[in-house]
ZATORZA-502020 format. One record per residue (C-alpha): residue number from 1; residue in three letters; x, y, z. Coordinates in nm, 2 decimals. Layout:
# ZATORZA-502020
{NUM 'ALA' {X Y Z}}
...
***
This chain:
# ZATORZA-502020
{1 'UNK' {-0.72 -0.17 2.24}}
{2 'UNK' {-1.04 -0.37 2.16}}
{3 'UNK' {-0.93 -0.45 1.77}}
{4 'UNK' {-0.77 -0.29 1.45}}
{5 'UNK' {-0.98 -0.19 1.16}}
{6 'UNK' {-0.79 -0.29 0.82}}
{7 'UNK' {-0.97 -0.10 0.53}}
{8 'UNK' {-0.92 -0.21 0.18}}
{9 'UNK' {-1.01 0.02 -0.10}}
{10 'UNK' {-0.95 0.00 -0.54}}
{11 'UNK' {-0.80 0.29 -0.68}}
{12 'UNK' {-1.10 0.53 -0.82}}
{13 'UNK' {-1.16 0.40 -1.17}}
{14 'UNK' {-1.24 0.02 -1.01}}
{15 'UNK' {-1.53 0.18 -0.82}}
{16 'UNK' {-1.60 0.41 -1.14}}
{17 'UNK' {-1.66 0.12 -1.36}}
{18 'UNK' {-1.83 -0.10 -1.13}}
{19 'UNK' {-2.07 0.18 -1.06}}
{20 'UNK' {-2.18 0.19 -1.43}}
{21 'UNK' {-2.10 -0.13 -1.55}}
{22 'UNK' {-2.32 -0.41 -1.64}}
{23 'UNK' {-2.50 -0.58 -1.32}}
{24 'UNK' {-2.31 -0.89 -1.41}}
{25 'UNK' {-1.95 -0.71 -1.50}}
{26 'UNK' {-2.01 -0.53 -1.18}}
{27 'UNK' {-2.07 -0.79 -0.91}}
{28 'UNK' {-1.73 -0.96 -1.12}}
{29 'UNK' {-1.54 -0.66 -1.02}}
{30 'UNK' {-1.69 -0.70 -0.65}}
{31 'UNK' {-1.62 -1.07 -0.63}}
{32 'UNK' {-1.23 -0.98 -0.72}}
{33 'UNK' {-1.22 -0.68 -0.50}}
{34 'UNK' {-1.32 -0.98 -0.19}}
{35 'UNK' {-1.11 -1.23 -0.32}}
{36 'UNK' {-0.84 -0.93 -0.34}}
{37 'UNK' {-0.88 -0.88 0.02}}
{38 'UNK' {-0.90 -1.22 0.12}}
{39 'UNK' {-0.54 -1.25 -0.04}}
{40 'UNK' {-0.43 -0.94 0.15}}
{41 'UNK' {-0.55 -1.08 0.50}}
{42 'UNK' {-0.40 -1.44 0.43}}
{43 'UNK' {-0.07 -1.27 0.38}}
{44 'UNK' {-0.13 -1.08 0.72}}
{45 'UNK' {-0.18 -1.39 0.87}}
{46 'UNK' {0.17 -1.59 0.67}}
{47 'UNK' {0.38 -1.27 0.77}}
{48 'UNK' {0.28 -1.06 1.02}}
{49 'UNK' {0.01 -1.24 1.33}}
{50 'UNK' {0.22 -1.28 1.62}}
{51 'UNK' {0.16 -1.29 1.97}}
{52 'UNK' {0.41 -1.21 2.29}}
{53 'UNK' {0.46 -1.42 2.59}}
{54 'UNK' {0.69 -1.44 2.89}}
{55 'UNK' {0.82 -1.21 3.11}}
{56 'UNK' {0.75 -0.85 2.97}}
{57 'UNK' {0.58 -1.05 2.64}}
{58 'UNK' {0.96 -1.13 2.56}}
{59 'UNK' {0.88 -1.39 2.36}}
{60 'UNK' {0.72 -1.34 1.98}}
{61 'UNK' {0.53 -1.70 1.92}}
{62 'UNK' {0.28 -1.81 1.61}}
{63 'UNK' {-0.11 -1.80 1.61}}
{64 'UNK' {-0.36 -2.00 1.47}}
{65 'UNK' {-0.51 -1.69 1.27}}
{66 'UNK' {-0.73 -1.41 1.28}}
{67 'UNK' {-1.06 -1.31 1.48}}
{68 'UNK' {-1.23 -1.05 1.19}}
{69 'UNK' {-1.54 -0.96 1.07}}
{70 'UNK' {-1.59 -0.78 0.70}}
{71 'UNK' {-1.81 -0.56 0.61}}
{72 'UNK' {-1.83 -0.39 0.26}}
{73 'UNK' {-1.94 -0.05 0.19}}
{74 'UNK' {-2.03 0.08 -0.14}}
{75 'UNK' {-2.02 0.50 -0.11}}
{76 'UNK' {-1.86 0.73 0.08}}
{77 'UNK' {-1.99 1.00 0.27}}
{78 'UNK' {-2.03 1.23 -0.03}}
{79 'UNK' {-2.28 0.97 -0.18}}
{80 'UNK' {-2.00 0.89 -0.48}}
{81 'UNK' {-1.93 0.49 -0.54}}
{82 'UNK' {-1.64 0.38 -0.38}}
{83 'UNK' {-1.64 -0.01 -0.33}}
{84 'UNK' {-1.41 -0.07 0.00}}
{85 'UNK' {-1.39 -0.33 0.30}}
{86 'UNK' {-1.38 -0.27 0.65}}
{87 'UNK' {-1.23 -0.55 0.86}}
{88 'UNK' {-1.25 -0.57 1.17}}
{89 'UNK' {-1.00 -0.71 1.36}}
{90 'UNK' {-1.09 -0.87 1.73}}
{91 'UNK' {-0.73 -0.82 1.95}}
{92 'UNK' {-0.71 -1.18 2.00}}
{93 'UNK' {-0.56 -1.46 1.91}}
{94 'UNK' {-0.50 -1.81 2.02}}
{95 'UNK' {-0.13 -1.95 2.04}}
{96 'UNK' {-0.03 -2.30 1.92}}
{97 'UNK' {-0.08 -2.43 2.27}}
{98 'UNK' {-0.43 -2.31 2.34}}
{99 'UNK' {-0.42 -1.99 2.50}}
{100 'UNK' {-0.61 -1.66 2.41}}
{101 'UNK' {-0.32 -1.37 2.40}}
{102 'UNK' {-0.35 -0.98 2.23}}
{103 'UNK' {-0.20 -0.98 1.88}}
{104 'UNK' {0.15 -0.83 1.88}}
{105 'UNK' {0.07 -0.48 1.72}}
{106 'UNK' {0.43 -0.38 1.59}}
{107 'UNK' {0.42 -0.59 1.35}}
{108 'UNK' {0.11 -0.59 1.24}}
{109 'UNK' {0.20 -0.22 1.22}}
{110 'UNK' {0.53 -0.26 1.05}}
{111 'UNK' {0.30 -0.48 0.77}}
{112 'UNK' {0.06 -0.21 0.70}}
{113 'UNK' {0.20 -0.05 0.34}}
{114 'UNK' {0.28 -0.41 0.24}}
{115 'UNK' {-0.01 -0.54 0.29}}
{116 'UNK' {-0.21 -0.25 0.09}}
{117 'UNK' {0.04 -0.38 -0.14}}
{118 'UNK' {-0.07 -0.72 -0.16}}
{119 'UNK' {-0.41 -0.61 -0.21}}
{120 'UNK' {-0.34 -0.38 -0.48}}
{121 'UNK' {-0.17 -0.67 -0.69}}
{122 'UNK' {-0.40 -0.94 -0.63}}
{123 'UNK' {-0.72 -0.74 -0.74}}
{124 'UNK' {-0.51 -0.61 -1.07}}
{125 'UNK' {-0.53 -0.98 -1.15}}
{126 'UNK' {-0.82 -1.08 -1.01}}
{127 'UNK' {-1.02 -0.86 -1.24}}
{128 'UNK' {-0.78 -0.90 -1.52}}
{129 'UNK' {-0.87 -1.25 -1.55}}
{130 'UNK' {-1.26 -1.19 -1.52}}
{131 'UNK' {-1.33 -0.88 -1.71}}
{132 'UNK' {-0.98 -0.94 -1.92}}
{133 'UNK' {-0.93 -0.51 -1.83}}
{134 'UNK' {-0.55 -0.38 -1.81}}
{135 'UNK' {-0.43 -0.13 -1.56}}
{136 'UNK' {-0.18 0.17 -1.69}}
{137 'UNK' {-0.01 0.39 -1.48}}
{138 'UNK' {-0.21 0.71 -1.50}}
{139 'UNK' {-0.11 1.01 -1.68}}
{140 'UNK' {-0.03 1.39 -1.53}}
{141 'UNK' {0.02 1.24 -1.20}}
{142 'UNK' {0.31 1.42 -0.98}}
{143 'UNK' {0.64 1.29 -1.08}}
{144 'UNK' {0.73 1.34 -0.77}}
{145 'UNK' {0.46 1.10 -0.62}}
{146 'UNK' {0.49 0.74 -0.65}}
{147 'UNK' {0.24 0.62 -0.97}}
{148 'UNK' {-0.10 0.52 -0.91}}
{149 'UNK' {-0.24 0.22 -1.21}}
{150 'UNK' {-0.56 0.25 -1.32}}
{151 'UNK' {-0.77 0.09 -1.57}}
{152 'UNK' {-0.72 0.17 -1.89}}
{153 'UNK' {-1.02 0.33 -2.11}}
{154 'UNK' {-1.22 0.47 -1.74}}
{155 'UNK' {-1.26 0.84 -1.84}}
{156 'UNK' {-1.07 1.03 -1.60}}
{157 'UNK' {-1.38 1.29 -1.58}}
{158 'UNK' {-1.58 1.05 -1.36}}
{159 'UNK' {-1.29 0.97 -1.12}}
{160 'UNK' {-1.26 1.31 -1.08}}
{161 'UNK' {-1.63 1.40 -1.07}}
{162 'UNK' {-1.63 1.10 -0.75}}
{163 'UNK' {-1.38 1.22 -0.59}}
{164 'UNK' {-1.55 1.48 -0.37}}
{165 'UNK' {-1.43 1.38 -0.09}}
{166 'UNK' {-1.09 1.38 -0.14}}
{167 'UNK' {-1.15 1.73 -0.31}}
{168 'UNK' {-1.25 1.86 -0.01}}
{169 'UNK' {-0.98 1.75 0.24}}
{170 'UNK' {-0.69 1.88 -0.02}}
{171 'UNK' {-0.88 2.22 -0.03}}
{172 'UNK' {-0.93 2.24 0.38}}
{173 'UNK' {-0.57 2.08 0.39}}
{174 'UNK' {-0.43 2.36 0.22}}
{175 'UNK' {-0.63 2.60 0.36}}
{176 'UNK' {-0.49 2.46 0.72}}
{177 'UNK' {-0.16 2.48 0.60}}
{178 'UNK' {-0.16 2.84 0.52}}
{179 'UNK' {-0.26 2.93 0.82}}
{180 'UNK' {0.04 2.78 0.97}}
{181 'UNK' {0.26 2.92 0.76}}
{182 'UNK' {0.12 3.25 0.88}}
{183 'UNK' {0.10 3.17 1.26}}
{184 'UNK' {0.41 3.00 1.29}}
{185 'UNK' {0.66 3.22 1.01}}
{186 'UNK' {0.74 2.87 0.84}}
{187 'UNK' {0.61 2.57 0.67}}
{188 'UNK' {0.48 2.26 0.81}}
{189 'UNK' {0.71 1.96 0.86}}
{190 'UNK' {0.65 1.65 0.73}}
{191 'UNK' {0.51 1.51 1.03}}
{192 'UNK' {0.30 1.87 1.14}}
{193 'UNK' {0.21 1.84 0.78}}
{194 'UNK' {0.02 1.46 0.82}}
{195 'UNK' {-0.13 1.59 1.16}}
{196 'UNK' {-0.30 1.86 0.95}}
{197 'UNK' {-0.40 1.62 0.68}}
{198 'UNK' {-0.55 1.44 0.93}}
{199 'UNK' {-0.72 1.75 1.13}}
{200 'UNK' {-0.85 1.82 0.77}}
{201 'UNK' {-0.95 1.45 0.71}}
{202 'UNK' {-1.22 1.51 1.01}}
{203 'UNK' {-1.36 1.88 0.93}}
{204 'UNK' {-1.49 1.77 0.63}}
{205 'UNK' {-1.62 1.45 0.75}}
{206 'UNK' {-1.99 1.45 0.62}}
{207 'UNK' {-2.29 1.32 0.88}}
{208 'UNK' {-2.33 0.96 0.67}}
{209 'UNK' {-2.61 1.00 0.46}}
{210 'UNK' {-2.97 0.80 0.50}}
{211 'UNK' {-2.92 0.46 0.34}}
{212 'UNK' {-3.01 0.36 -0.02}}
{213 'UNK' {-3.04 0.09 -0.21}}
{214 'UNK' {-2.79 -0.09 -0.44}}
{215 'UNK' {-3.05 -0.03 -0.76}}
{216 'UNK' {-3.13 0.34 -0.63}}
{217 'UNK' {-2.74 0.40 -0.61}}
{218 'UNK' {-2.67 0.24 -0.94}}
{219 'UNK' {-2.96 0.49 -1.11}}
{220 'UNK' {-2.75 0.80 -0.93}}
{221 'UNK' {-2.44 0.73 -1.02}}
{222 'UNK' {-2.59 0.67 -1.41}}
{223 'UNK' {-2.76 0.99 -1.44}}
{224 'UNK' {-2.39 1.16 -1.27}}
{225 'UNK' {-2.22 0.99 -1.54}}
{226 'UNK' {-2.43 1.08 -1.83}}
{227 'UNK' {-2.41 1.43 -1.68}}
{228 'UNK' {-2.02 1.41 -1.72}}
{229 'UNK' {-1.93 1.25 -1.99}}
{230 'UNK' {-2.30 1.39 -2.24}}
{231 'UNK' {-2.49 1.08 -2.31}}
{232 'UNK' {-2.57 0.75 -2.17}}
{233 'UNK' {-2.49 0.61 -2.49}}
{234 'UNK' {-2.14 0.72 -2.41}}
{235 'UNK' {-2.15 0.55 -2.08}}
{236 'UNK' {-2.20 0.23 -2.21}}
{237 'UNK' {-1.95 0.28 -2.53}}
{238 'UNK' {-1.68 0.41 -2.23}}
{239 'UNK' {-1.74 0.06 -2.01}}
{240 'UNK' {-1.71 -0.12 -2.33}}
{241 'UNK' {-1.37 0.03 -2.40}}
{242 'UNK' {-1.27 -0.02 -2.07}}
{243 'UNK' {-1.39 -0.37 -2.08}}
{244 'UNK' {-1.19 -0.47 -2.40}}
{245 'UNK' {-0.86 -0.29 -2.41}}
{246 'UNK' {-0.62 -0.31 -2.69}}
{247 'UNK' {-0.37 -0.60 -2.65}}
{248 'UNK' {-0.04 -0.50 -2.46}}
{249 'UNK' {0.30 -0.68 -2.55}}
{250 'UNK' {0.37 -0.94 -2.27}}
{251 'UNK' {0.63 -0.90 -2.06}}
{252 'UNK' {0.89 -1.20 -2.04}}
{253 'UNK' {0.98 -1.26 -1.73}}
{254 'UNK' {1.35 -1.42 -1.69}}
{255 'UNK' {1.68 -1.38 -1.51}}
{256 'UNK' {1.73 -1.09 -1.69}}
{257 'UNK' {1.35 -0.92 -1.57}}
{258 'UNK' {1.43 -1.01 -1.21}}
{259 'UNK' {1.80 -0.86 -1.21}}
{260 'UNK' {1.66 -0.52 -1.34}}
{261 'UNK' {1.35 -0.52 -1.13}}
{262 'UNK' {1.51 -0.58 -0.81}}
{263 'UNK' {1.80 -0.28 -0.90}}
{264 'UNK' {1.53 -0.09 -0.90}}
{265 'UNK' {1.36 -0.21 -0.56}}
{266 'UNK' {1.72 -0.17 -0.42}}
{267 'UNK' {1.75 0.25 -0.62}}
{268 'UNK' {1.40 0.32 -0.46}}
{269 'UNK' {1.50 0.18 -0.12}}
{270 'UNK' {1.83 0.44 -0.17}}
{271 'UNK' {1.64 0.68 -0.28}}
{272 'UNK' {1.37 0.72 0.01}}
{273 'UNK' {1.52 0.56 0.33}}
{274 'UNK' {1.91 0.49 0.50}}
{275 'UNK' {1.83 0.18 0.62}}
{276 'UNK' {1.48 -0.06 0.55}}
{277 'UNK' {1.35 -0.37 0.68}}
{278 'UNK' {1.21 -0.68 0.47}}
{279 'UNK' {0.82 -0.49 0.46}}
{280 'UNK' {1.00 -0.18 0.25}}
{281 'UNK' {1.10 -0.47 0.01}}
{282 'UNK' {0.79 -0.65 -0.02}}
{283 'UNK' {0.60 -0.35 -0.10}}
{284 'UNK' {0.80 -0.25 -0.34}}
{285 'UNK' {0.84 -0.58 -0.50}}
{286 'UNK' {0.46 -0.57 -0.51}}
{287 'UNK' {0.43 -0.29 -0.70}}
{288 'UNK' {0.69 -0.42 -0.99}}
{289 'UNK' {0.57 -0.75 -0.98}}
{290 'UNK' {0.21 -0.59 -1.09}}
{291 'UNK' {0.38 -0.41 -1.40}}
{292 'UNK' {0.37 -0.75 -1.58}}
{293 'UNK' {0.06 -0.86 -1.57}}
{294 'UNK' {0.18 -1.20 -1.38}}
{295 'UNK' {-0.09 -1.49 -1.31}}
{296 'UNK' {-0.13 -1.50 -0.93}}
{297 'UNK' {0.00 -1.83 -0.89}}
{298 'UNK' {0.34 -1.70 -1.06}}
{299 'UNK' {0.31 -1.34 -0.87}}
{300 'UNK' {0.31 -1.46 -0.55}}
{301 'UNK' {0.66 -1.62 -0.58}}
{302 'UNK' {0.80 -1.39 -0.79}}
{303 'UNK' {0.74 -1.15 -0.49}}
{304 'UNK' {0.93 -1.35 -0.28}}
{305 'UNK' {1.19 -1.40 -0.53}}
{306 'UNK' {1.28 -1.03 -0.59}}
{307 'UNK' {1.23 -0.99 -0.16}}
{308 'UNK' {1.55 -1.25 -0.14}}
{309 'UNK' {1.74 -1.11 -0.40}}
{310 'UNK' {1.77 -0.75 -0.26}}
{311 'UNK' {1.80 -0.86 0.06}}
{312 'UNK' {2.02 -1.15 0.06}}
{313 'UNK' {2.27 -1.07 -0.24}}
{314 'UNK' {2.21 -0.69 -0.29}}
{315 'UNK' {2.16 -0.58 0.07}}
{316 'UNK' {2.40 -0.50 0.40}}
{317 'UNK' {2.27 -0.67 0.70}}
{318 'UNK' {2.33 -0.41 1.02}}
{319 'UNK' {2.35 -0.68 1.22}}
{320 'UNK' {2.53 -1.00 1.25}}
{321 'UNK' {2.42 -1.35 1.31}}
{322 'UNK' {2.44 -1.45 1.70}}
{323 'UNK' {2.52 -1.75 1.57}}
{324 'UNK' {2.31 -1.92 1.84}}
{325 'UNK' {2.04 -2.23 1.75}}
{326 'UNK' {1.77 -2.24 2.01}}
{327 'UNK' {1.59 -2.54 2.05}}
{328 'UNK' {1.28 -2.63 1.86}}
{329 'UNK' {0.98 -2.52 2.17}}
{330 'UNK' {1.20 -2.16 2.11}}
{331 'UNK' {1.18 -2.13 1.76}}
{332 'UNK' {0.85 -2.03 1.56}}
{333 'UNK' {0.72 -2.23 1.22}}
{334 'UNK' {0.97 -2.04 1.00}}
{335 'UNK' {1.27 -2.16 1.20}}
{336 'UNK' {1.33 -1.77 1.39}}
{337 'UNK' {1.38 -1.78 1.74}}
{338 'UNK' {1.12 -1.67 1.95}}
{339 'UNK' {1.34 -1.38 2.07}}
{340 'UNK' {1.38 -1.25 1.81}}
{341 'UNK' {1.09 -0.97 1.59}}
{342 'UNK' {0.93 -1.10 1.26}}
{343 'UNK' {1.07 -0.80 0.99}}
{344 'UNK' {1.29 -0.62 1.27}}
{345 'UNK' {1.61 -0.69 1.07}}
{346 'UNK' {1.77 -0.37 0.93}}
{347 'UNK' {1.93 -0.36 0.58}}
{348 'UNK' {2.09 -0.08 0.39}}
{349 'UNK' {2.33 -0.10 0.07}}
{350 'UNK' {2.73 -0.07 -0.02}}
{351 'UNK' {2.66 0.29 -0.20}}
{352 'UNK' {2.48 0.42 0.11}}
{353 'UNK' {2.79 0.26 0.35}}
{354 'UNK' {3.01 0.44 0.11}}
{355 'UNK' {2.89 0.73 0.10}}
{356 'UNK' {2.84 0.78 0.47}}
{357 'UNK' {3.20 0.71 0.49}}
{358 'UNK' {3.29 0.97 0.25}}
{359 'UNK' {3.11 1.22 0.47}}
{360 'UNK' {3.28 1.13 0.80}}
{361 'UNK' {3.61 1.13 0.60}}
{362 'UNK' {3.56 1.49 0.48}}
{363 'UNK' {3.41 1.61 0.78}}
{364 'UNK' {3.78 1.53 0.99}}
{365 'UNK' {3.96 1.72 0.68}}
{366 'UNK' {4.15 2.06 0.82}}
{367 'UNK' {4.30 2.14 0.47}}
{368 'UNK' {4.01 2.39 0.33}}
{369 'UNK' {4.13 2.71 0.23}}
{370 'UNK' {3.97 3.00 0.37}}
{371 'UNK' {3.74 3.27 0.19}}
{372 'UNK' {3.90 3.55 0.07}}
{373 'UNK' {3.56 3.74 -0.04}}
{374 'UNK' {3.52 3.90 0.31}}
{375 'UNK' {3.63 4.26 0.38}}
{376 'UNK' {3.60 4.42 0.68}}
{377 'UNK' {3.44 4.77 0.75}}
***
């Protein structure tokens, strides 16, 4: 392929209050949103650009960094705001030595979620330090659905009232999935269920609209708001709500903070997944590390703190050590051999060894009794 496209996009109520906010509030909110992604592509670039050389690209070796291009939209198709980043990414990249090779896509893949992640916790504190805003977890969401933040004091009317487009894929999406419940006597498995989220995802995918201006946008989405919430007095009174937020009791962050965060990284890895890999852990990491409103300089190596706590002293390697030190033109920066793939390792957990073990042992068990509810006719 030519290049990836890596899109970046605030949950609804940063695009709702930059859409009604104060010019100079609102091109804050845009400068953290870019500096957000900026921190997302540098991790992309720490963690997860490789190339392959050799014989059959056997060989995973460091880059110098990535080819991309941004550009930063500011609607969607349905004409609501929605402040998100395309980059695009060119499929090369040059090796230490010089040469121009295709990035190495799985793990680039593999880094997807985390670095969405990243994103999502750098522009919480990006814009927490400009605007001084907190983010809540937001209420009525499905329990069964992992929390979405969002900032607190953004009428929920007007993310709503945006969200037009995601209205109308869930409605064609359920619509889709009806009808193969009806053609097919069953429902939809996970995976048939994403390939008609996807098929709905392109149905309702509006012609894009003729372009308008930043100040003709911004007189829209004003009049839409008003519309929602009665007045434009109570516009401004909602931004100003939003944009000084009643003080929240700081979170101290000690030995005993990381211990219970990272059982709870290790209960969600249990929870979802057999085995995961170190890009599970990140992500997760990310999203309890963003709970505590942490400066970004401390963030960062909290992260990484909580990443080598589950995985080193609360996690199962699958495989063992080869116990073999290549020389230093076959290692990469971090010290990993070159034959080896960033994030490939597989972890799981002494519960989930256990209880697999508890399954095989009762599985070999000849001792059941048998049923004595049967009568034959």
């Amino acid at each position: 392929m030519a290049g990836f496209d890596l899109t970046f996009s605030p949950v609804k109520s940063v695009s709702t209050l930059w859409a009604v906010a104060e010019p100079a509030e609102a091109a804050a909110i845009e400068r953290a949103h870019q500096a957000a992604v900026k921190d997302a592509l540098t991790f992309i670039e720490k963690h997860a650009l490789f190339t392959r050389t050799g014989p059959q690209g056997i060989r995973q070796v460091n880059v110098r960094g990535l080819v991309a291009t941004a550009f930063t939209h500011r609607d969607s198709r349905a004409g609501d705001p929605d402040l998100h980043t395309h980059v695009a990414v060119a499929n090369k990249v040059q090796t230490l030595d010089g040469r121009w090779l295709s990035i190495d896509g799985r793990v680039l893949f593999k880094a997807n979620v985390a670095a969405s992640e990243t994103y999502n916790t750098a522009l919480e504190q990006h814009i927490r330090e400009a605007l001084g805003v907190r983010f809540a977890e937001r209420f009525g969401t499905d329990p069964a659905k992992r929390q979405i933040r969002e900032i607190v004091g953004v009428d929920p009317r007007l993310n709503q009232r945006w969200s037009t487009r995601r209205t109308h894929i869930n409605t064609r999406r359920g619509e889709l999935a009806i009808q193969f419940q009806n053609d097919h006597g069953r429902p939809p498995t996970p995976v048939e269920a994403l390939h008609l989220a996807q098929q709905a995802t392109l149905e309702t995918r509006d012609a894009k609209h003729k372009p308008r201006s930043l100040a003709e946008q911004r007189a829209t989405w004003l009049r839409e708001a008003a519309a929602v919430l009665g007045t434009s007095e109570a516009v401004a009174s909602m931004v100003q709500t939003a944009l000084a937020p009643p003080a929240d009791t700081a979170t101290i962050v000690d030995a005993r903070w990381v211990s219970q965060a990272a059982s709870h990284v290790l209960a969600v890895m249990e929870h979802s997944r057999s085995t995961w890999q170190m890009w599970h852990v990140r992500a997760e990491a990310q999203r309890q590390v963003r709970t505590i409103d942490a400066p970004a300089e401390q963030a960062a190596a909290l992260v990484d703190l909580l990443v080598d706590e589950v995985l080193d002293r609360r996690s199962v390697a699958l495989a063992a050590p080869d116990n073999i030190l290549e020389p230093e033109p076959l290692r990469r920066v971090d010290g990993a051999s070159v034959y080896t793939v960033a994030g490939a390792d597989l972890y799981t957990s002494q519960r989930i060894l256990e209880a697999e073990q508890r399954l095989v042992t009762a599985s070999g068990r000849r001792d059941g009794q048998p049923s004595t509810r049967w009568r034959w006719i």
